[in-house]
C-alpha positions in Angstrom: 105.2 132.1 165.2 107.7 131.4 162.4 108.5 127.3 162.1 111.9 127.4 161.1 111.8 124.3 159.9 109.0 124.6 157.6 110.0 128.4 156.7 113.9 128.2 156.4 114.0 130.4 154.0 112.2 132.8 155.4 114.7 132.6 158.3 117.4 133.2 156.6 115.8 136.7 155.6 114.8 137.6 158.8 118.4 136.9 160.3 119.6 138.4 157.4 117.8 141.7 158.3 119.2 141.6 161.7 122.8 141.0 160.5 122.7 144.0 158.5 121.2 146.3 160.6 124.7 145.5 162.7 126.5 146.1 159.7 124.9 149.4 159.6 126.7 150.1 162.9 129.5 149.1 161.8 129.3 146.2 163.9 130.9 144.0 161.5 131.7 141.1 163.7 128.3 140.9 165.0 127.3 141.0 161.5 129.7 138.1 160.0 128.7 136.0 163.6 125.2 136.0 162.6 125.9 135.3 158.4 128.4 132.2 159.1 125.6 130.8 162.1 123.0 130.8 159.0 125.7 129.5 156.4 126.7 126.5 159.3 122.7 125.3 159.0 122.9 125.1 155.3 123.9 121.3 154.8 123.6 121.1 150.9 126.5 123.0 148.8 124.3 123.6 146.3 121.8 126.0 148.1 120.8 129.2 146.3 120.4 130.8 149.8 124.4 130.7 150.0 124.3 133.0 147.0 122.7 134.9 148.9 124.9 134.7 152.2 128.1 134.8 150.6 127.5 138.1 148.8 126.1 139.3 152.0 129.3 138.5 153.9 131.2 140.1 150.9 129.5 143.1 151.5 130.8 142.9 155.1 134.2 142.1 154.0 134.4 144.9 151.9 133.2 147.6 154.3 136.3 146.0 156.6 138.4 147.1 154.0 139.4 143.2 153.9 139.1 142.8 149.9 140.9 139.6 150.1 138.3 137.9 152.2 135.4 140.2 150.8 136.6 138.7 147.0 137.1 135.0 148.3 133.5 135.1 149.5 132.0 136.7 146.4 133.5 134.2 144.1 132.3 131.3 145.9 128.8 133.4 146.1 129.1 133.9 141.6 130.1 130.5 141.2 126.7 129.0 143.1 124.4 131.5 141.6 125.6 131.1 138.3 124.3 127.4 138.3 121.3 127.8 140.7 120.2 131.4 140.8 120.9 133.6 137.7 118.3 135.7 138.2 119.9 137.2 141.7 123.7 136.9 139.7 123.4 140.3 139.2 123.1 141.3 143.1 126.2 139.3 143.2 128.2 140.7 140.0 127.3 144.4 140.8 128.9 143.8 144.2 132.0 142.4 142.9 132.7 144.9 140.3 132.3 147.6 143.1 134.8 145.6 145.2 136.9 145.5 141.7 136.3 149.4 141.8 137.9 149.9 144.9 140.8 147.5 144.5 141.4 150.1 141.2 140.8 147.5 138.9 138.2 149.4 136.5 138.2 147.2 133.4 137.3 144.3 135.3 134.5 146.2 137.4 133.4 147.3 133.6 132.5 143.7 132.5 130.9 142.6 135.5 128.5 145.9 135.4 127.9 145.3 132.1 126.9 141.5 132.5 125.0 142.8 136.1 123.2 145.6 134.9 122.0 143.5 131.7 120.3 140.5 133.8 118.6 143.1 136.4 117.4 144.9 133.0 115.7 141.4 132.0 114.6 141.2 135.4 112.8 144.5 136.2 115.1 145.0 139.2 114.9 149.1 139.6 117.6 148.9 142.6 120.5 147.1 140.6 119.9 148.7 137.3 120.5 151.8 139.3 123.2 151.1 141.6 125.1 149.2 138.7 124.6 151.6 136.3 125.6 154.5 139.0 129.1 152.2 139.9 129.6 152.3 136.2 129.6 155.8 135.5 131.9 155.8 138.7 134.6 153.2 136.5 134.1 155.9 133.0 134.8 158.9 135.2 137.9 157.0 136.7 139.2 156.0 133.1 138.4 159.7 132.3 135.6 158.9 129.8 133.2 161.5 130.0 131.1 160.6 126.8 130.6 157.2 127.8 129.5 158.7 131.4 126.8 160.9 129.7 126.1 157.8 127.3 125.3 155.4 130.8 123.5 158.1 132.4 121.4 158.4 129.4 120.3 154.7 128.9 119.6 154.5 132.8 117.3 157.6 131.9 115.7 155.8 129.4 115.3 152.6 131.2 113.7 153.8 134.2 111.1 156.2 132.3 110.1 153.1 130.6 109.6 151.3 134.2 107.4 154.6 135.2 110.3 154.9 138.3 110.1 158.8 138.2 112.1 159.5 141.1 115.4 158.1 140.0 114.5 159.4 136.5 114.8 162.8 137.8 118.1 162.1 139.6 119.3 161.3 136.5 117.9 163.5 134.1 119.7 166.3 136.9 123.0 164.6 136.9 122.8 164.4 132.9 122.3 168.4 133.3 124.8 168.6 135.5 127.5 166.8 133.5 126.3 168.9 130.5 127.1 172.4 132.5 130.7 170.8 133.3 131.1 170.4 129.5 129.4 173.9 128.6 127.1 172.4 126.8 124.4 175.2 127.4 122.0 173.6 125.0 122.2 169.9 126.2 122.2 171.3 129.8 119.2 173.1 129.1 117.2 170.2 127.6 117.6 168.0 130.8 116.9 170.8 133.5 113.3 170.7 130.7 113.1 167.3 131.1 113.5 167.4 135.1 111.0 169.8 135.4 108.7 167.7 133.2 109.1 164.9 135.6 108.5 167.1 138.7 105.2 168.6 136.8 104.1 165.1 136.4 104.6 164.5 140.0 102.9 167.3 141.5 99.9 166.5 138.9 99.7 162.9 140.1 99.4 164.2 144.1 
């Protein structure tokens, strides 16, 4: 049996787990009840674990559609893991700029993904280099910047071929395709749809 005590941490990430699996209901209160019971036994400020908590409550925030709350608890959530966890800052930062997305405000969203997707690069983190680098293709289609869509799309590509993660390289390669066949770019189009089935040959060859 878990020892709180001796395995806080551990805890908190098990409460966590339960917290969200409200928030997938949409049982948000349930959700932020559990979060704020977890922040309450945290008696030092300086605990990376509210990094942690605060972006989770965020999150929460956010799918309330209560951005005011949402931003309040992600900057107090930046602030700690700037000074004592950098290398979950980007969980944080990602978050935020998609809360900046949604509030309209693209250029600021552009910085933070740029800073987010950056430390999960330096950290190996396949999830956040995705989702960040997804969000930011998101900003350049709002700001109607189609080459600097296909120019993200095509350094995720890169990224995650290099990290051997050939499921979301496929996505990617197809949405490159996909964006090429918007443009009529029959050529570039072509080369990705190659480079998809490449990825899917290498698949089939591996099972």
């Amino acid at each position: 049996m878990l020892d709180k005590e001796k395995d806080f941490e551990y805890y908190v990430y098990i409460k966590s787990i339960e917290a969200n699996c409200y928030r997938d209901m949409k049982e948000y209160d349930k959700a932020l009840e559990i979060f704020r019971g977890l922040v309450e036994e945290i008696k030092d400020n300086n605990n990376p674990l509210l990094g942690f908590l605060y972006t989770n409550i965020g999150e929460v925030y956010m799918e309330k559609n209560d951005f005011e709350k949402s931003m309040e608890y992600l900057n107090e959530a930046e602030k700690i893991r700037r000074k004592e966890d950098k290398n979950l800052l980007s969980h944080t930062l990602i978050e935020k700029a998609n809360l900046y997305i949604k509030m309209g405000l693209y250029k600021e969203a552009r910085s933070l993904l740029e800073e987010g997707i950056e430390i999960s690069y330096r950290n190996k983190d396949i999830e956040y280099i995705v989702k960040g680098s997804y969000l930011l293709a998101e900003v350049y289609k709002k700001l109607g910047n189609k080459q600097a869509i296909i120019e993200t799309y095509k350094r995720l590509a890169n990224i995650l071929q290099n990290m051997g993660s050939k499921k979301e390289t496929l996505k990617t390669y197809i949405e490159l395709a996909l964006l090429y066949i918007e443009n009529n770019d029959v050529s570039n189009a072509k080369y990705f749809l190659e480079k998809s089935r490449e990825v899917i040959e290498q698949k089939t060859i591996k099972k």
